[in-house]
C-alpha positions as CSV (number, residue, x, y, z in Angstrom):
1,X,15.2,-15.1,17.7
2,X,11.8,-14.9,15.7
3,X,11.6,-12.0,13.8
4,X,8.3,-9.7,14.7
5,X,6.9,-7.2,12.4
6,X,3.9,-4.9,12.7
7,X,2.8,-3.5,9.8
8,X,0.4,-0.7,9.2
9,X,-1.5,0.4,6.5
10,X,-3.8,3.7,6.5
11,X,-3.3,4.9,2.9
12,X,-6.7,4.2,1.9
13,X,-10.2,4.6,3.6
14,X,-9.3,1.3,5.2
15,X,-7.1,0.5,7.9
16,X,-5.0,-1.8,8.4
17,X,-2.8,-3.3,10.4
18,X,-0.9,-6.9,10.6
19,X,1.5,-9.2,12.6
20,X,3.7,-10.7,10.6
21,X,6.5,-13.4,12.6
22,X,9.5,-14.1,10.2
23,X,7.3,-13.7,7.3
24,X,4.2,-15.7,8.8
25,X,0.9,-14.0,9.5
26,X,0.2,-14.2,13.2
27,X,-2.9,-11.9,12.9
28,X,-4.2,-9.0,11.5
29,X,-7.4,-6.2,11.9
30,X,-9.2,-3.6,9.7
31,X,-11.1,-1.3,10.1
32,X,-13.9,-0.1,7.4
33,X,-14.6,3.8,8.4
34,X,-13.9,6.8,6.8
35,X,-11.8,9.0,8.5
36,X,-11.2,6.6,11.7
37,X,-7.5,6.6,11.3
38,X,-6.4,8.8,13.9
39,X,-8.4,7.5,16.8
40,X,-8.7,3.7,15.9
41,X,-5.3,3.2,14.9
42,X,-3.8,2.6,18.0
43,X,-6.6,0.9,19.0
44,X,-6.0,-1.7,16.4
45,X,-2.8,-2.1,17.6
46,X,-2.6,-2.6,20.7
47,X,-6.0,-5.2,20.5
48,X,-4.3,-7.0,18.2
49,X,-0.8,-7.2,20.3
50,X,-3.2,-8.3,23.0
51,X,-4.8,-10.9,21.1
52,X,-2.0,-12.6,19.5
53,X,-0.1,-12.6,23.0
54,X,2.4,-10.1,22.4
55,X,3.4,-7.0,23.4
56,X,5.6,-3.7,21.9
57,X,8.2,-4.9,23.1
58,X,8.1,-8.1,21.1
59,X,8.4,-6.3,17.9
60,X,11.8,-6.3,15.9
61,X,10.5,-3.9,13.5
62,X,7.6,-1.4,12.2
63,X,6.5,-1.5,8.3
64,X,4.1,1.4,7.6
65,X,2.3,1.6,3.8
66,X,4.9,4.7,2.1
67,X,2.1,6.0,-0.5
68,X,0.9,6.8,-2.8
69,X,-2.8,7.5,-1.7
70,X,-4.8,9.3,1.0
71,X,-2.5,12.5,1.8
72,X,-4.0,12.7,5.5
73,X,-4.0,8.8,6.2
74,X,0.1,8.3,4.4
75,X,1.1,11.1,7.2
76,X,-1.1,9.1,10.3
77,X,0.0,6.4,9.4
78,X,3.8,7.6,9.5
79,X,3.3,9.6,12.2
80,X,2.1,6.5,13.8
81,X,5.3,4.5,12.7
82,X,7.9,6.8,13.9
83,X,6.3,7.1,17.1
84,X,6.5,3.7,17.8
85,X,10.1,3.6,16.4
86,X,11.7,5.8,18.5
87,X,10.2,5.1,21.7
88,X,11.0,1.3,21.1
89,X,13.9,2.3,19.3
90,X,13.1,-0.6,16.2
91,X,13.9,-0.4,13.1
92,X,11.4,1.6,10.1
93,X,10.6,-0.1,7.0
94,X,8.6,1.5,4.3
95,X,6.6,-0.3,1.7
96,X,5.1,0.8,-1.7
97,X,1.5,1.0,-1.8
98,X,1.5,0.1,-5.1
99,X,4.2,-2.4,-5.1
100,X,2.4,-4.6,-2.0
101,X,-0.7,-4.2,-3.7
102,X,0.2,-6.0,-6.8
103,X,1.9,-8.9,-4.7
104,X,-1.4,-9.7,-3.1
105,X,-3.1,-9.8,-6.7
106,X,-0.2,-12.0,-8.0
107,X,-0.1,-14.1,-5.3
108,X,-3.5,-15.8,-6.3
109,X,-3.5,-15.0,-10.0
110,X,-3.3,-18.2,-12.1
111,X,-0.1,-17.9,-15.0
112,X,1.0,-15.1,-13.4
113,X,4.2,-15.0,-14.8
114,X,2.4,-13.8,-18.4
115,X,0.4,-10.7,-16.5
116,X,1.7,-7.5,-15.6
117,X,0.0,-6.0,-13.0
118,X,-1.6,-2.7,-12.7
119,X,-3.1,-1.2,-9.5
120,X,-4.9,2.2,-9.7
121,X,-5.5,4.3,-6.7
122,X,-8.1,7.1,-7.3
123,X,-6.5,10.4,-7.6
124,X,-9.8,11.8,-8.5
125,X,-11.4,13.2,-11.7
126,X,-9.8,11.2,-14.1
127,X,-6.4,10.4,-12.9
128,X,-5.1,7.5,-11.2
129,X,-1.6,6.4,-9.2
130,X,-0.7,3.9,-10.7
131,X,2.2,1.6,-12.0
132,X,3.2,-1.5,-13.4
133,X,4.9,-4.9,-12.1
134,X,5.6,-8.2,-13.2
135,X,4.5,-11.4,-11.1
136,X,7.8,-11.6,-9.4
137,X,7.5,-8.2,-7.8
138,X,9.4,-6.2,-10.4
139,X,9.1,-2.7,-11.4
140,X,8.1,-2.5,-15.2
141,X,6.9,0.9,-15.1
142,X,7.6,3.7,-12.1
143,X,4.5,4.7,-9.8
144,X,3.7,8.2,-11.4
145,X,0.2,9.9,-12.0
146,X,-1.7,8.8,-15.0
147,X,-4.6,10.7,-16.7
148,X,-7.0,8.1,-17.9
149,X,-8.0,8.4,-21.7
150,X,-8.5,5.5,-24.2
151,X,-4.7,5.7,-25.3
152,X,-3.4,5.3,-21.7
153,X,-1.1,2.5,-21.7
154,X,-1.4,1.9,-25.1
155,X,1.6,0.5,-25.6
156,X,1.6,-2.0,-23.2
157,X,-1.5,-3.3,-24.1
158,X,-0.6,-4.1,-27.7
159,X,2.0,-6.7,-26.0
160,X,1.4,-7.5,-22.7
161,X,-2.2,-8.7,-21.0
162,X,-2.3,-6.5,-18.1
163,X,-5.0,-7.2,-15.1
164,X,-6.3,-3.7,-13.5
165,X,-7.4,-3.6,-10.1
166,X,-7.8,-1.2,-7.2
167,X,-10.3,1.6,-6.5
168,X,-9.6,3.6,-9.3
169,X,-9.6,1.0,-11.9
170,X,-13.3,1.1,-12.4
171,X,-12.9,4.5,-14.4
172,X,-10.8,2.9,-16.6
173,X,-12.7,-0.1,-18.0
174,X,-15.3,1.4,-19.7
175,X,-12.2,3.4,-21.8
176,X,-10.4,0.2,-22.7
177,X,-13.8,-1.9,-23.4
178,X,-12.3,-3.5,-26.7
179,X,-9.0,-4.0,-25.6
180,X,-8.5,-8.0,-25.2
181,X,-5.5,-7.6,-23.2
182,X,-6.9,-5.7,-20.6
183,X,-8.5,-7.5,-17.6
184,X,-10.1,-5.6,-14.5
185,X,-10.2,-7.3,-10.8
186,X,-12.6,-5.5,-8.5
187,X,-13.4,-5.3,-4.5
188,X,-9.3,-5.5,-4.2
189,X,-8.0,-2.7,-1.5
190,X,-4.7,-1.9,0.1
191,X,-4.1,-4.6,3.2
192,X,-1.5,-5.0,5.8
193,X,-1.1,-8.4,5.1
194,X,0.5,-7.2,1.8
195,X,2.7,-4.7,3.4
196,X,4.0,-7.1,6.0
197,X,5.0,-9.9,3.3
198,X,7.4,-7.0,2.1
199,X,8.2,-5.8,4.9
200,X,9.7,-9.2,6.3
201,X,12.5,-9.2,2.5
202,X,13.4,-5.3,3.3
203,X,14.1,-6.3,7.2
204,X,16.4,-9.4,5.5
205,X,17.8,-7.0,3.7
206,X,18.2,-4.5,6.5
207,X,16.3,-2.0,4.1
208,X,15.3,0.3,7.0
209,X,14.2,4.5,6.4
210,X,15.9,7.2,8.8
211,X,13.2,7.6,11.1
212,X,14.0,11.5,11.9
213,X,13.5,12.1,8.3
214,X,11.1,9.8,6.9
215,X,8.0,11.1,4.9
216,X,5.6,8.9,3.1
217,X,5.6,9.0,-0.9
218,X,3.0,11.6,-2.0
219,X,4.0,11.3,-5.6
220,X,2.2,14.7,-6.2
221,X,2.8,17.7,-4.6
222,X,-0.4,18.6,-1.5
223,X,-1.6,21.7,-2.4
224,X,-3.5,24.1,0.4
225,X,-5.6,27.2,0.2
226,X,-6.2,29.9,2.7
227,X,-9.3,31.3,2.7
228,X,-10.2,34.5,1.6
229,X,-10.6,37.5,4.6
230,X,-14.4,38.3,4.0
């Protein structure tokens, strides 16, 4: 039986989402405006269901974006997945932000296999999430918080050629002008497509997340404020 995945992506000011069919695109729909998650996700959805000719109860599984990125979208777009989840009772599978990311930019990066690839999401200020992976997908360096200064990566640089992309990458050019190693790819955001490419090795691999317990991977702790009694 063909294996059906929807995949959703919200962990950006873009979303996202994707039909996947054992690893195949089928179809996918975005949707540029900010903070339109919560009422045109579903939407999405179901009008792309609609258009490729399927319906819910098609699917086999649900791939949501884990995080890092946007705090609100990472928890619609969860809450979105689990919904789905346990009233079709499919399986959950969670994909790095990060990780999928850096597969689309590898994809269609000539030589790959002598880049590492480094996605930055805007953290604000001057830090980034970011982390590092190598054309075939693995890990070289964990997703953790970085504070951009001419040293960052250092290291890395004086071995490796590593291409930057994403939107927080733009802060760090201008840092690393006269580093020959370092190249910078812009206009590249956070897609379904990529998630859904994943998505379709973790549900070979029956790589699936409790869906009672799952939360998306903030990397840094969300701080709140209440305000102050006047």
């Amino acid at each position: 039986m063909p294996t059906l995945i929807l995949s959703l992506e919200t962990s950006s000011p873009v979303c996202s989402v994707a039909l996947h069919q054992d690893g195949r695109l089928v179809g996918q729909s975005e949707l540029r405006l900010e903070k339109s998650h919560s009422s045109h996700l579903s939407v999405l959805v179901n009008q792309l269901l609609e258009n490729s000719q399927y319906t819910l109860r098609d699917l086999a599984a649900v791939a949501v974006s884990d995080g890092p990125g946007s705090y609100t979208g990472l928890r619609i777009g969860a809450a979105a997945a689990k919904g789905l989840c346990f009233a079709l009772d499919l399986p959950l599978i969670a994909v790095s932000t990060l990780q999928a990311i850096a597969g689309q930019v590898a994809a269609y990066t000539v030589a790959a296999e002598d880049v590492l690839f480094c996605p930055m999401l805007d953290a604000r200020r001057m830090e980034v999430y970011s982390a590092l992976y190598a054309a075939d997908g693995r890990e070289v360096l964990a997703p953790a918080p970085l504070i951009l200064e001419p040293d960052t990566l250092a290291e890395q640089l004086a071995h490796h050629r590593l291409l930057f992309f994403g939107n927080g990458a733009a802060k760090f050019q201008p840092l690393v002008a006269d580093q020959p190693h370092a190249g910078f790819l812009g206009g590249i955001e956070p897609s379904a497509i990529a998630v859904g490419t994943l998505a379709q090795a973790a549900f070979v691999r029956q790589d699936f997340r409790d869906v009672a317990y799952y939360e998306p991977f903030y990397l840094k702790e969300v701080y709140t404020t209440t305000p102050k009694a006047k």
